[in-house]
N, C-alpha and C positions, 0 to 999 in steps of 0.2 A: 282264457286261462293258459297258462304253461302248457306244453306237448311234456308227454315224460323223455327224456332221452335213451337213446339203446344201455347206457350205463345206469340209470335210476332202477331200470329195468330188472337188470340182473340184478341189482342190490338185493333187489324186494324179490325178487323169483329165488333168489339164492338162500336168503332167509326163511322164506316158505318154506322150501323143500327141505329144508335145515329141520325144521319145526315140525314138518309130516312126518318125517322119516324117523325122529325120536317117537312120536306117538305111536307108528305104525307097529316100530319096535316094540315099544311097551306094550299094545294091544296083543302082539302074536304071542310074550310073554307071560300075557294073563291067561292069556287061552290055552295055553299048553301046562300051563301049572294050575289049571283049573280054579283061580284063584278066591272062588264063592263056593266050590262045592255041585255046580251044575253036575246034574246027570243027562244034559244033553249032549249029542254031538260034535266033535272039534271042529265042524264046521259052522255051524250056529256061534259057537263061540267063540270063534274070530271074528264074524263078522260082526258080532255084539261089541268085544273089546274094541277093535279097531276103529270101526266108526266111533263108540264113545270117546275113546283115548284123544282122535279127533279133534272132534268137536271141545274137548276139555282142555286143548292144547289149544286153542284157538282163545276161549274162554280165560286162561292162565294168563297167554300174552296181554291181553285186554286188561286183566287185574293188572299184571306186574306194572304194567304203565301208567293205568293208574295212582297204583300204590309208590311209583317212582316219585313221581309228581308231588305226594302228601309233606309238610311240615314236618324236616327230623327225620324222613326216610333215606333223604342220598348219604348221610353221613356214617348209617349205622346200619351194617349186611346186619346184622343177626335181626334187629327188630323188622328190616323191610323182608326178609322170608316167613319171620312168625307171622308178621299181617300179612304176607301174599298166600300161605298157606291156609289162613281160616277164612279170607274172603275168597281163595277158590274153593274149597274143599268144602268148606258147610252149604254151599250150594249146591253142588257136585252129589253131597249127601242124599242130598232131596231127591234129584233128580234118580240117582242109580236106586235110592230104595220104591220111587216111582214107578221103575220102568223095569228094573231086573227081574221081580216077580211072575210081571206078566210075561215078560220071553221065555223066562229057563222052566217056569213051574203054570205056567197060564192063569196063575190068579196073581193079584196084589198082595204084597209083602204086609203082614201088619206090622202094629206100632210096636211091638214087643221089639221086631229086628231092627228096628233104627239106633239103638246103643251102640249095638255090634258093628252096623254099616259106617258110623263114624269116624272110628279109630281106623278101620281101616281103608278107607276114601283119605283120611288126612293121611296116613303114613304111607298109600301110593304118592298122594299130591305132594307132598313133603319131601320125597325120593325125586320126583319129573320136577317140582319147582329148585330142588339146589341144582340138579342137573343144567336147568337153564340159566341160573342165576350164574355160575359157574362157567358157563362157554361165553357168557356178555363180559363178564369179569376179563377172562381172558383175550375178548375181542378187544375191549378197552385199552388192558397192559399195550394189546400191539401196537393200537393207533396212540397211544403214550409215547412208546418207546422214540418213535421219529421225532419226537419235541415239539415243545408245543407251536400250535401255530403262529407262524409270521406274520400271518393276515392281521393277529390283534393288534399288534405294536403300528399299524398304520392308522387304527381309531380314534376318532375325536374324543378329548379328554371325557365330556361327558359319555359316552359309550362305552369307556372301559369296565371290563368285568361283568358288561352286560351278557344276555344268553343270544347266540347270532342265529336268526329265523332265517332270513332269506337274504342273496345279495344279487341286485338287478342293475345292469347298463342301462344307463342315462347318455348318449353321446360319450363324451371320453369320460365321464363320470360314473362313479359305482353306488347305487343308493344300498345304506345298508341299514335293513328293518333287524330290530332288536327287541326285546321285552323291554327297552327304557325308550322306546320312539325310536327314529330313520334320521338318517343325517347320508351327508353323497361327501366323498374323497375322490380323490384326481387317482386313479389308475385304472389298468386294464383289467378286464374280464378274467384273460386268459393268464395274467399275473395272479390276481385274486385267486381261481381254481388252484394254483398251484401252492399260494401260500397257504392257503386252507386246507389245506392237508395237515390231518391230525385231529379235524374235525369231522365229525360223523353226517355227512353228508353227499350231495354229487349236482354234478351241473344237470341239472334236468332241461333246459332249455339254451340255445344258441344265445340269448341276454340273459342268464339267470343259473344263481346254483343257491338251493335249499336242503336245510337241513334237515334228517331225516325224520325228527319228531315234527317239521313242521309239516 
């Protein structure tokens, strides 16, 4: 397989920390605004929000790519946040009326508070998914803004408009995998990186650069 490169590296370390750092926020937020009514501790309730916030951030990611991916979601923000918000959050539901009981009060929550725990799990989740949906949006604008890539216009006609997975040196040749099959063009590695710029991706390997959903 591929080595990751020191650049693939930070991509993905820099997103992470991207993604912790808004949950860790939201967690110390909940916890200071008390935001279920605990009468424990502000320290029990950091570390209750924090880890969850977490762990739900992690979860969200997982949805939204998902829900990227579905028929009729890339075209229309408003309907892929309604669907990323109720296939996070009605989960999410379960879980916090699962779990919160027993931390802040040591018994389980009955079914009577699960109305209440919905609306407001979806209108956390609702608040952390535009937040997200919102800094990809503007990740995008940027890598827009350079124009589209150069790399395409060198594609064999059946490849155009394809989605670009990976692109691998062959000798002086560049094999390039696509959701429509692989076909190889005569140019350089180190050409290709550069035309592919504008494309969300990075050379992960001395013969290779992949895209990031690949």
């Amino acid at each position: 397989g591929s080595r990751l490169s020191v650049r693939r590296e930070r991509l993905i370390a820099g997103d992470a920390a991207k993604g912790v750092g808004i949950a860790v926020a939201a967690g110390v937020f909940l916890a200071l605004t008390n935001a279920f009514g605990s009468t424990t501790g502000l320290g029990l309730r950091l570390a209750y929000w924090v880890v969850l916030m977490i762990v739900a951030g992690l979860w969200a990611e997982f949805c939204i790519r998902t829900v990227r991916r579905l028929p009729g979601m890339n075209g229309s923000w408003l309907a892929r946040f309604a669907v990323s918000v109720l296939v996070i959050g009605l989960p999410l539901t379960i879980v916090v009326w699962a779990v919160t009981g027993w931390i802040f009060y040591g018994r389980a929550y009955g079914l009577d508070m699960f109305p209440g725990l919905v609306w407001r799990v979806l209108l956390i989740t609702a608040v952390m998914t535009a937040i997200g949906m919102a800094m990809d949006s503007r990740a995008a604008t940027t890598r827009a803004d350079a124009g589209p890539p150069r790399f395409l216009d060198r594609l064999p006609p059946r490849l155009r408009g394809a989605v670009i997975h990976a692109v691998q040196a062959e000798d002086h040749y560049l094999r390039v995998h696509t959701d429509r099959g692989s076909d190889l063009i005569l140019m350089r590695l180190s050409d290709a990186v550069t035309a592919l710029q504008g494309l969300d991706g990075a050379q992960v390997h001395r013969s290779g650069w992949a895209a990031r959903d690949a």
